[in-house]
C-alpha positions in Angstrom: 130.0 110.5 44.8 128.3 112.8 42.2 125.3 110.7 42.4 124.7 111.8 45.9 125.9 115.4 45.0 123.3 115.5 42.9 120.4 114.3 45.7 121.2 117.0 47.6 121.4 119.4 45.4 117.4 118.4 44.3 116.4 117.8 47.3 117.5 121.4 48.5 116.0 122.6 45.8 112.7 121.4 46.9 113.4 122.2 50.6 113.1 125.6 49.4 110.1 125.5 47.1 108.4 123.6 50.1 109.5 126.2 53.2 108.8 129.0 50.5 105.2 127.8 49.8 104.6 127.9 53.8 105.4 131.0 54.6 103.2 132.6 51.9 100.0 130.2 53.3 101.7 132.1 56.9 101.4 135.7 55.2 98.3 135.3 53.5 96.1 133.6 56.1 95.4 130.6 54.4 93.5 127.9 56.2 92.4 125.1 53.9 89.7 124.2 56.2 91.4 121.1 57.3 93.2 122.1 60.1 93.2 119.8 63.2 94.0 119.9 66.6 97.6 118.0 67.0 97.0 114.9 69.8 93.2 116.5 70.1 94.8 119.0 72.4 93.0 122.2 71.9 95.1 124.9 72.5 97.6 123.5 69.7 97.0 123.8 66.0 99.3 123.8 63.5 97.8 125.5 60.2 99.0 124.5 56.7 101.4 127.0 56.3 103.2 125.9 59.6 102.8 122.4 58.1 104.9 123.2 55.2 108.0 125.1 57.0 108.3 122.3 59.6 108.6 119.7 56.4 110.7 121.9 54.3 113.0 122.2 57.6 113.3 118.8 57.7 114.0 118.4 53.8 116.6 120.4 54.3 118.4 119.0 56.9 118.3 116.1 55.4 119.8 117.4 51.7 122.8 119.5 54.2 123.3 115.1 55.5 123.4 114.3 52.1 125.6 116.7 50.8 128.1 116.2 53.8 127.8 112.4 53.3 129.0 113.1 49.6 131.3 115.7 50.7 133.2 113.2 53.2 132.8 109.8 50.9 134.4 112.1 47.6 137.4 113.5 50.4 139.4 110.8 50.6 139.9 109.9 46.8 141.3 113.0 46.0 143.4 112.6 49.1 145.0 109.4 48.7 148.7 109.0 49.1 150.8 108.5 45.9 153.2 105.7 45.6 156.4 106.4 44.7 158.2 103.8 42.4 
């Protein structure tokens, strides 16, 4: 399936970007001002930076899904048996 092939490939793309812009806000410090306590516990804050790598993890996993998904549905069409005649 080139159509999910290609999915993946975007979406890894942007998994990247995404976990990439998060750990410069972690470097540099950066607080938006928005930051909340998670739950209104208040020993656990997540800043924006932490924000981002969580969500980029999770765009990532799901573009590897993706590309396994295509992976396993292309497989079996290259693999099929010839007939004889």
């Amino acid at each position: 399936m080139q159509q999910m092939r290609r999915i993946a490939i975007i979406s890894a793309i942007l998994g990247v970007l995404i976990v990439a812009d998060g750990i410069y806000q972690q470097i540099s410090k950066y607080n938006g001002g928005e930051t909340q306590n998670v739950l209104n516990l208040s020993n656990v804050t997540l800043t924006d930076g932490m924000t981002l790598i969580i969500s980029g993890a999770i765009v990532l996993v799901v573009s590897l899904v993706a590309f396994l998904l295509s992976m396993r549905s292309s497989s079996p069409a290259n693999n099929s048996p010839q007939v004889k005649r």
